[in-house]
C-alpha positions in Angstrom: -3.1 -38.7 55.8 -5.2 -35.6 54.7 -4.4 -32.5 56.5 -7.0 -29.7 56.4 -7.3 -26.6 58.1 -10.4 -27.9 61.1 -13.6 -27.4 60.4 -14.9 -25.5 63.4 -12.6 -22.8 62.7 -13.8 -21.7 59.8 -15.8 -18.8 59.7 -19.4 -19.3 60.9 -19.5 -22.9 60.7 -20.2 -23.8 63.8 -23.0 -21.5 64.4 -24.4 -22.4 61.5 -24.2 -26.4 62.2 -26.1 -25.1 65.5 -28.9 -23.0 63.8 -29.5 -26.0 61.4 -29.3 -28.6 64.0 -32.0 -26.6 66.7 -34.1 -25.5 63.2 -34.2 -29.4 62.5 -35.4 -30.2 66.0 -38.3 -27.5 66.0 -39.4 -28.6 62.7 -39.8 -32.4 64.1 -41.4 -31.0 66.8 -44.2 -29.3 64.5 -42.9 -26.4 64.8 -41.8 -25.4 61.2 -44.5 -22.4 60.8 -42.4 -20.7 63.3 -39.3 -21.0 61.2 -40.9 -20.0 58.2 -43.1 -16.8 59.2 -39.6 -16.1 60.1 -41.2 -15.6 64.3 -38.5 -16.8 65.9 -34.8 -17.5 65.6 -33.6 -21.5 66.1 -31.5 -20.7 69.0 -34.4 -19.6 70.9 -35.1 -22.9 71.8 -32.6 -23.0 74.0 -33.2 -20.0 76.1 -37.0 -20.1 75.7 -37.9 -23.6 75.0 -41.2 -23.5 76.9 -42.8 -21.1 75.4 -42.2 -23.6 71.6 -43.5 -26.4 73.5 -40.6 -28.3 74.3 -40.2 -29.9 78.1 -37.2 -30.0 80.3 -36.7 -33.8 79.1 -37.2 -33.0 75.5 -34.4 -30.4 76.0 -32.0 -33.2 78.1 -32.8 -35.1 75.0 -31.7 -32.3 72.5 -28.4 -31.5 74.6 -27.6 -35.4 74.4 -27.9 -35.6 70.4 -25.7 -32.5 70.2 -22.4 -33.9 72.7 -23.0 -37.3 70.7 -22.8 -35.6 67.3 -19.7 -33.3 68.1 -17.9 -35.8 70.6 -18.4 -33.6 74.0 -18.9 -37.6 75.4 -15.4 -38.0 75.2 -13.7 -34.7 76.7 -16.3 -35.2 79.8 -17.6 -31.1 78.7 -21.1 -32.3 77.8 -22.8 -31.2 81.1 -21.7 -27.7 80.6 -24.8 -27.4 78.2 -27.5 -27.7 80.4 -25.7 -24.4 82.0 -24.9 -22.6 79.5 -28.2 -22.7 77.7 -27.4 -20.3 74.8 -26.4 -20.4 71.5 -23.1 -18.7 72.0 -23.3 -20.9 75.5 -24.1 -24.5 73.5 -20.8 -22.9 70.9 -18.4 -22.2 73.3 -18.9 -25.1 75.2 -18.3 -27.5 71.3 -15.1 -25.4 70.7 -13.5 -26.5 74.0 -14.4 -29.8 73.3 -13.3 -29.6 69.8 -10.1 -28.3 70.7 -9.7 -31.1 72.9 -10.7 -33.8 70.3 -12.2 -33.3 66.7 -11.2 -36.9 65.2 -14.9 -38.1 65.0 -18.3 -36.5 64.3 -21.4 -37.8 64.4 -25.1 -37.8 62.3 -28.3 -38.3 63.0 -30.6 -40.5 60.2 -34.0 -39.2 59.3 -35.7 -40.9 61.6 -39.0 -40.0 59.9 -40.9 -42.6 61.1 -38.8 -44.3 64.0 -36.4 -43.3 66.3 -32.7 -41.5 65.0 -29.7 -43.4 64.8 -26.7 -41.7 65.1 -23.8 -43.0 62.7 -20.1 -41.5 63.8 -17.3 -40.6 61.0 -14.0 -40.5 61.5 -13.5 -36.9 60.2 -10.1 -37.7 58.4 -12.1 -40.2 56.0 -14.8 -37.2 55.4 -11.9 -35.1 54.7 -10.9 -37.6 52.1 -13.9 -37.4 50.3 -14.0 -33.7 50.2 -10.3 -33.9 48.8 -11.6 -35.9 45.7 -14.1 -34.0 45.0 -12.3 -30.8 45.6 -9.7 -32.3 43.2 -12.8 -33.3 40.4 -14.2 -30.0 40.5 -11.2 -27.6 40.2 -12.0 -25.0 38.4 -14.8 -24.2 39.8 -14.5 -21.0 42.4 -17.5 -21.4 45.2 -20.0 -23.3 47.2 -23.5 -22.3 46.9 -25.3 -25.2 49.5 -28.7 -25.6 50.1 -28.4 -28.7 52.1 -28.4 -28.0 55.9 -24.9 -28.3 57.7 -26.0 -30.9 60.1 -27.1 -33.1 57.8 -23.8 -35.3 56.5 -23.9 -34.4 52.9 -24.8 -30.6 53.5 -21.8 -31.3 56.2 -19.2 -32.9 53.3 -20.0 -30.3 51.2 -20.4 -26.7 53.0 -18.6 -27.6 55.3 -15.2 -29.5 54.4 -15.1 -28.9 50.9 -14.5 -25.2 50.8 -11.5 -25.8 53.0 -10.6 -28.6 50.4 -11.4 -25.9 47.4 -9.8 -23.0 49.2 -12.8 -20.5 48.9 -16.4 -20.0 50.9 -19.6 -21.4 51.0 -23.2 -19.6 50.7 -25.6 -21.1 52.7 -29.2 -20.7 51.1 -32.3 -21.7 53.4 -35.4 -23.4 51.1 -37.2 -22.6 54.9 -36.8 -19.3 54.9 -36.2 -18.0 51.4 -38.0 -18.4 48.0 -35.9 -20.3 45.2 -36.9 -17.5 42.9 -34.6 -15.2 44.9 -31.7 -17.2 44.7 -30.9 -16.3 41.4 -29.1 -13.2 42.0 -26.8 -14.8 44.2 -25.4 -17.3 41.8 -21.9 -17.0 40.4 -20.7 -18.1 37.2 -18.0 -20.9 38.2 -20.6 -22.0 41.3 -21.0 -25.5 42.7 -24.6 -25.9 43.6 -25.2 -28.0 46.0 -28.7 -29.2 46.7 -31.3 -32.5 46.6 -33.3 -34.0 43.8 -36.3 -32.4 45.4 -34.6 -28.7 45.0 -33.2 -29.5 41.3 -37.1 -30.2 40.1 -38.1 -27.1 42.0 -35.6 -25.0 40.3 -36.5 -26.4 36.9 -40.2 -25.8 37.4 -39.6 -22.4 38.7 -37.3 -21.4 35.4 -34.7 -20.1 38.0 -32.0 -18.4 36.1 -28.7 -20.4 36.6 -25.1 -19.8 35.5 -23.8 -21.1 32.1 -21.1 -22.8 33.5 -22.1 -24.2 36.8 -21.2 -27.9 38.8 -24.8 -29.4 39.8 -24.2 -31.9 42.5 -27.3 -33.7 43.9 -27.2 -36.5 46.8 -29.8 -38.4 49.3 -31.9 -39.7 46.7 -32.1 -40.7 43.2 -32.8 -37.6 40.8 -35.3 -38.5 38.7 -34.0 -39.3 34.7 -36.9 -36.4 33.2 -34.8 -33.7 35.5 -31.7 -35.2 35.0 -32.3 -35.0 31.4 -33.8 -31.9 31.5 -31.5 -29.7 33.4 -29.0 -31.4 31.0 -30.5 -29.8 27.8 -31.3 -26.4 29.3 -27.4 -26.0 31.1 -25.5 -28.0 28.0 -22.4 -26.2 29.7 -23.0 -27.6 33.2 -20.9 -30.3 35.0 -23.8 -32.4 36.8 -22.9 -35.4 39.7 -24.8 -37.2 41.6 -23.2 -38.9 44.9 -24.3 -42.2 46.1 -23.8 -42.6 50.1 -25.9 -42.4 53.1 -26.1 -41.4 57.1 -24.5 -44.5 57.4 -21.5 -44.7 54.9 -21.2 -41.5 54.2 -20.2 -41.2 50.3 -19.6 -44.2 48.5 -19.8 -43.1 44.8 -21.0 -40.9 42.5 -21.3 -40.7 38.6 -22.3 -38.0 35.8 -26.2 -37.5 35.5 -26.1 -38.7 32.2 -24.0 -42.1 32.8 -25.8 -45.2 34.1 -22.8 -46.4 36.3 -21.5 -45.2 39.8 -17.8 -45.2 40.4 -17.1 -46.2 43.7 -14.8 -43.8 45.6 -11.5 -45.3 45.6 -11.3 -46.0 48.9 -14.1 -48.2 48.7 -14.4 -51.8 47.7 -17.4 -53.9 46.7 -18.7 -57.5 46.6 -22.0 -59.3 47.0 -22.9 -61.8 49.7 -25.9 -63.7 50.0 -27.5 -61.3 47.2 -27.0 -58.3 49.5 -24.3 -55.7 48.2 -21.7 -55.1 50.3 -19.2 -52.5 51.0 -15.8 -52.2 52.4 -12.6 -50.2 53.4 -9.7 -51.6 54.8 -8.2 -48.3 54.8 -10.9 -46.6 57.7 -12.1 -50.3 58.9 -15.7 -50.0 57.6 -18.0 -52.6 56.2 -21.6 -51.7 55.0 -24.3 -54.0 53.5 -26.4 -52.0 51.3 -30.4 -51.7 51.3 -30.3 -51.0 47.5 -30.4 -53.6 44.6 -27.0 -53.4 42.1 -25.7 -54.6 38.8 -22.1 -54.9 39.8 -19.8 -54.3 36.7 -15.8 -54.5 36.8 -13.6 -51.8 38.4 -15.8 -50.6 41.4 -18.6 -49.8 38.7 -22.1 -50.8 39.2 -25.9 -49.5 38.6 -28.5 -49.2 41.0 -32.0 -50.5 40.6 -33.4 -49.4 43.6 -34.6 -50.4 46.8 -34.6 -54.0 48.7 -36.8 -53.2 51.6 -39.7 -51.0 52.3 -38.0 -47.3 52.3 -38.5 -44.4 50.4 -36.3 -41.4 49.9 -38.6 -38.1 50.1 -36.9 -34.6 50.3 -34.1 -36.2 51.8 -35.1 -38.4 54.1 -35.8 -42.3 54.7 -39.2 -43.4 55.3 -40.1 -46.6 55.9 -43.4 -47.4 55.1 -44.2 -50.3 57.8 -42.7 -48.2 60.3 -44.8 -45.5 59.3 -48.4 -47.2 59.4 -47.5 -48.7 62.4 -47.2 -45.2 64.0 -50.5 -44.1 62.5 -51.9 -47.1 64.4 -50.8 -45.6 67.6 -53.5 -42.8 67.5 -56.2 -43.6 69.8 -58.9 -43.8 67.1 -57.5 -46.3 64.8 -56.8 -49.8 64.2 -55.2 -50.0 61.5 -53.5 -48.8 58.5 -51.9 -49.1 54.9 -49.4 -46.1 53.4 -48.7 -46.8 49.8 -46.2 -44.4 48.7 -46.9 -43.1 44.5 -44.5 -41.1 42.0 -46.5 -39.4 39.8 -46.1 -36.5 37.8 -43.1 -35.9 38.8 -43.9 -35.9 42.7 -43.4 -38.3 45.3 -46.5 -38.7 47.1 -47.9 -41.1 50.1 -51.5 -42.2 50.1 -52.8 -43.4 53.6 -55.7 -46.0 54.0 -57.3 -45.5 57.9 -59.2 -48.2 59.7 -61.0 -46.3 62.4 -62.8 -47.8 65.5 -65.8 -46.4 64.7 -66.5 -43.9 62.5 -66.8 -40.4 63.8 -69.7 -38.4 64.3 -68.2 -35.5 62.6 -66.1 -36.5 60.0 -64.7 -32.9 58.8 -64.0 -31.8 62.6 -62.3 -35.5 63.1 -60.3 -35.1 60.7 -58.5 -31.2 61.5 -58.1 -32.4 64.7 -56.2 -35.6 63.2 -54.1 -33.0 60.8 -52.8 -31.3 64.3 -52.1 -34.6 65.7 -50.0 -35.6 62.3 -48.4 -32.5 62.1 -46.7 -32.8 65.8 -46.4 -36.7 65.2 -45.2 -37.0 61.8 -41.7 -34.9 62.3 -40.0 -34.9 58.5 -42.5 -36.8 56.9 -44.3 -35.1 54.3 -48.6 -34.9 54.2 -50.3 -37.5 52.8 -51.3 -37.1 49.2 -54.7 -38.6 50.0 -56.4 -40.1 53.7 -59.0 -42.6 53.0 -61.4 -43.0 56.6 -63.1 -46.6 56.6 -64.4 -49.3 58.9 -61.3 -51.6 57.7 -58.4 -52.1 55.1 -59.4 -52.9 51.8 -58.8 -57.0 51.3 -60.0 -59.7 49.2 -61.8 -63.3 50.1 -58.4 -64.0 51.8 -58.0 -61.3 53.7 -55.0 -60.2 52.1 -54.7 -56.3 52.1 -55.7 -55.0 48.3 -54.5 -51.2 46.6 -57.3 -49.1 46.5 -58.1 -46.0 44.1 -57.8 -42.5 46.3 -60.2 -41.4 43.3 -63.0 -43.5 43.9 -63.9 -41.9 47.1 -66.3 -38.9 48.4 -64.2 -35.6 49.8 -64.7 -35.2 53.3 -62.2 -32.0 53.3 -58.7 -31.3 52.1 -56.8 -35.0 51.9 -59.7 -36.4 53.5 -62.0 -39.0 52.1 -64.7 -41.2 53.1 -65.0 -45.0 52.7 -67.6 -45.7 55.4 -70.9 -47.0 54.4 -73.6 -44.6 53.6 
């Protein structure tokens, strides 16, 4: 059994897991202005959650997700948040609890488009994978994380792994700080934590980085032109990428420039019914994965990507079905497509509208559609394009076609029209 100093202890950790955790539910609450003009501080929520637009149930809702994540269900202390409404209130309460029982913690998925599922980790197996990679990345002195704590890979890795590492973690906030000014914080000898989305934006940015440096990116493939290019510009650079999920947790990881994945060791793989499939008799977990692999000998494989309809954007899932069908539940449309594009370098989704009829005013129609998106939409990134017509584009057989975003008269912004004129 690994045996690490806890968690919770640890300097500021569980203040900062707080702060990320309310910052995350104002942002899928449309808030994330707020958070970025730096005009108020997460943990006002709690004592002033009126005012940000939450309601009393939305706030039941938000003390819920926060016993189920840190276990307050099963020391009977989870009531004490609705009276103690604080962020110093919502900590103390978690430490009792903790102190009582810290053997499990729990995550919440995406849920961009749907509803969030928690997954629950037994913390001793997280602990393990902190210990291998503590124990692959030796020499190297400090954390710099730009992955919030909540989140289970921001949580592995600013969290356990310093323990695991024996030094600190620097938290750095792409929300409330530029990447630009990051660069006087690095430290030769870092480990830089962060997703594929932040590695491109530091490349295009020419951020200066350390010679020697560990690049470790996770929640979604990094593309092969950053991989490549970060390679050639920090030769001197150790650079992982870790393979895992809400779900699972970490399951492998490889060098950026090596095709194969080495599955953690306490992980074991085999393919049923050509689904990929995970298991580990040692924490009593089995997986089937969403992703399409070439399974090689010795817990290698490739992956080729996903079997279902998801996407990974900045982090998060998004399921493309999911999400058209909750476009279709604003009041003026009756259908929709979302094709989802990487071009250039940039993960983009392109939506196709059916509307009822077609507005009036089409340039009014649609800002008042961008507020409803906005507080609708949570995590999910703005469309790319937003093409307005009478129906879906389809063929003889009524099978819906692509269409080209390009072909189609600006309304304003996104916006385009496909109505008859």
């Amino acid at each position: 059994m690994v045996h690490s100093p806890t968690w919770w202890h640890q300097s500021n950790n569980l203040e900062q897991w707080l702060d990320d955790f309310l910052s995350d539910a104002l942002r899928r609450h449309g808030r994330s202005e707020l958070l970025q003009a730096r005009l108020c501080a997460p943990s006002q929520l709690l004592t002033d959650y009126k005012s940000l637009g939450f309601s009393s149930l939305d706030m039941v809702t938000l003390a819920s997700r926060f016993a189920a994540c840190l276990g307050l269900n099963h020391t009977g202390l989870s009531d004490l948040l609705l009276a103690k409404r604080s962020a110093a209130g919502w900590c103390e309460v978690a430490r009792r609890s903790l102190g009582i029982n810290d053997r499990h913690v729990g995550f919440y998925s995406s849920g961009s488009t749907g509803r969030p599922a928690l997954s629950v980790h037994a913390l001793q197996k997280l602990q393990c994978e902190a210990h291998f990679f503590a124990q692959l990345l030796a020499p190297f002195k400090r954390i710099v994380c730009a992955v919030p704590s909540h989140h289970i890979y921001g949580f592995i890795w600013g969290n356990i792994l310093p323990v695991a590492l024996n030094t600190h973690c620097l938290r750095l906030n792409p929300i409330t700080s530029l990447p630009v000014s990051w660069a006087a914080q690095f430290h030769e000898h870092d480990v830089i934590v962060a997703t594929p989305d932040i590695w491109r934006l530091l490349l295009e940015l020419d951020v200066a980085l350390p010679t020697q440096f560990a690049a470790i990116s996770s929640t979604a493939p990094l593309a092969p032109e950053v991989a490549e290019a970060l390679s050639v510009r920090f030769p001197e650079s150790t650079q992982l990428a870790v393979y895992g999920s809400t779900e699972t947790a970490g399951l492998a990881w490889r060098y950026w420039t090596q095709a194969d994945y080495q599955l953690l060791p306490w992980w074991q793989l085999t393919e049923q019914h050509d689904r990929a499939t995970v298991y580990s008799e040692r924490f009593d977990e089995q997986h089937t994965l969403d992703d399409q692999l070439v399974i090689g000998s010795n817990g290698r494989f490739q992956l080729l990507g996903r079997l279902d309809d998801v996407v990974q954007i900045a982090g998060h899932n998004i399921n493309l079905v999911t999400l058209a069908s909750t476009l279709t539940s604003h009041p003026d449309l009756l259908n929709a497509k979302v094709r989802y594009q990487y071009r250039d370098g940039r993960h983009e989704l392109h939506y196709f509208l059916a509307l009822r009829e077609c507005p009036s005013t089409l340039p009014a129609w649609c800002e008042q559609f961008s507020v409803w998106l906005s507080q609708a939409m949570g995590d999910v990134p703005p469309p790319a394009s937003v093409i307005l017509a009478a129906s879906l584009p389809a063929n003889t057989l009524n099978k819906t076609l692509s269409w080209d975003e390009g072909a189609y008269p600006v309304i304003a912004g996104v916006f385009k029209n496909a109505f008859p004129r």
